[in-house]
N, C-alpha and C positions, 0 to 999 in steps of 0.2 A: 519652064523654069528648070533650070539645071540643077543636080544634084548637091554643092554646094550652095548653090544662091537658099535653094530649098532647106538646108536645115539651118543655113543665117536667118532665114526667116521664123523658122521654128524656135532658135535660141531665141532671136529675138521678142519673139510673142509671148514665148512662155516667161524668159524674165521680166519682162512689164507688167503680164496679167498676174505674176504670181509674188511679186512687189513693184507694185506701180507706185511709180514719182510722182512726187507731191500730191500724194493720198494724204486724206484729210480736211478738215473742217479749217476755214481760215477765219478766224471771229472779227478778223477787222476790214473785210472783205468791201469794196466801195460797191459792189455790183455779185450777187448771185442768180445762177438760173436753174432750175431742176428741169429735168428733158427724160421721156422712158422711151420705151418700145416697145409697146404691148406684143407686137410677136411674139418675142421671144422672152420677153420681161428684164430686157438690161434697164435699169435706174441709175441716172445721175444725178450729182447737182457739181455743177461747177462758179467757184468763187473767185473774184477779180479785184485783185487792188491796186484800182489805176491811179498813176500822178497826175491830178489836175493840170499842173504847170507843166509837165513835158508832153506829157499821154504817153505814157510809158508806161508797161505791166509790171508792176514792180513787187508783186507775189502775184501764184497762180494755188489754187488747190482744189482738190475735187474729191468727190463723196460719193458711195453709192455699188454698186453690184454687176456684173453684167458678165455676158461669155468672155474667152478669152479676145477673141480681139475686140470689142468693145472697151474692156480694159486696158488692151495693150497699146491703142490705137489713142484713146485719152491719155494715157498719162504718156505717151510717146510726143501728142500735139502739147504737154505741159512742156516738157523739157522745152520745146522748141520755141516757146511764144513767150516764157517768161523773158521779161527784161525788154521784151518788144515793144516797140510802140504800136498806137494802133492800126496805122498805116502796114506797117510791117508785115503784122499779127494778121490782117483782112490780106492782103498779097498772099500769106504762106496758106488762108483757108482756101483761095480760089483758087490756085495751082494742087493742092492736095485733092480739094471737088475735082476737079479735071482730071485729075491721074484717077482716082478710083471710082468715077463714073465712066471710064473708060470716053473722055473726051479728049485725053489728052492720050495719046503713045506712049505705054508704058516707057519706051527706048526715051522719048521726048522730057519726061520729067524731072523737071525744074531740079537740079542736086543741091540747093537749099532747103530741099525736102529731108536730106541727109537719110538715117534711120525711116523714116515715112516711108519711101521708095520702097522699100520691102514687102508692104502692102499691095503693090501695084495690082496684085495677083488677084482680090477679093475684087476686083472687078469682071470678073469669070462667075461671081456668083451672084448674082441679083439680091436674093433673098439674106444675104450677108454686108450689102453695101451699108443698111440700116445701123449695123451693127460698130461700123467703120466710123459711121459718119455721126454718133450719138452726141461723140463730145463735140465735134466740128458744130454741130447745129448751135448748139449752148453755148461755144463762145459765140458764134453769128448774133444769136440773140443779144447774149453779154455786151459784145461790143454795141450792138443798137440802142442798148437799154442804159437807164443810170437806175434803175430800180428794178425788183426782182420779178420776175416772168417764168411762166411754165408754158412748156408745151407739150405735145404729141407726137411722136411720129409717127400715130396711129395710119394716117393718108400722105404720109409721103411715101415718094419710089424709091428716095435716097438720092435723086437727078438735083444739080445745082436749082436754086432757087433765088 
């Protein structure tokens, strides 16, 4: 990573983790998931208010704690999936999986990733991809679910699933 790309990343990270978007509690959520990482002990829950009639995500918000890219990395996937349908929103998780499980070439990654792409890099660290992929799991789940669900990712590797 180059000296510039390197501190757009750093801006980056640090403004998400240090005010993340659409931080918060959404009371009128059609779908919540709560998701940790006992590793490292990042907590989430992320809330969904999807249109019946279109499938559209038509608010996103999420709750909860975590290191800096844990955080920056959720509320980086809010900006991006609100307003998506779900179609959409499952396309943008499985090009993101791919870039930061290092399945995809970093160089190769989808630029509808926008701001995401900046992460490419936490795929160098194994033990940080959990950390990436906290909020990606819980919308995975969200989107599967119409009622609320917890998970673990006590045994995952952070590898698509």
């Amino acid at each position: 990573m180059d000296l510039d790309l390197e501190e757009l990343y750093q801006t980056v990270v640090l403004d998400h983790s240090r005010k993340p978007r659409n931080f918060g509690p959404l009371a009128d959520a059609t779908v919540t998931v709560s998701g940790d990482n006992p590793t490292c002990g990042d907590e989430i829950a992320l809330s969904l208010r999807l249109d019946s009639a279109t499938d559209r995500l038509e608010a996103v918000g999420f709750t909860g704690s975590g290191c800096s890219i844990c955080m920056a990395s959720t509320s980086l996937m809010t900006t991006k999936i609100k307003g998506k349908t779900r179609a959409e929103a499952t396309a943008l998780l499985a090009d993101f999986q791919g870039m930061i499980t290092g399945q995809t070439p970093a160089a190769e990654a989808p630029k509808t990733l926008g701001d995401l792409r900046l992460l490419n890099g936490v795929a160098k660290f194994p033990q940080r991809i959990k950390c990436a992929t906290l909020g990606w799991h819980a919308l995975k789940g969200a989107l599967a679910e119409s009622a609320p669900v917890n998970f673990s990712l006590d045994n995952h590797d952070g590898s698509k699933s």
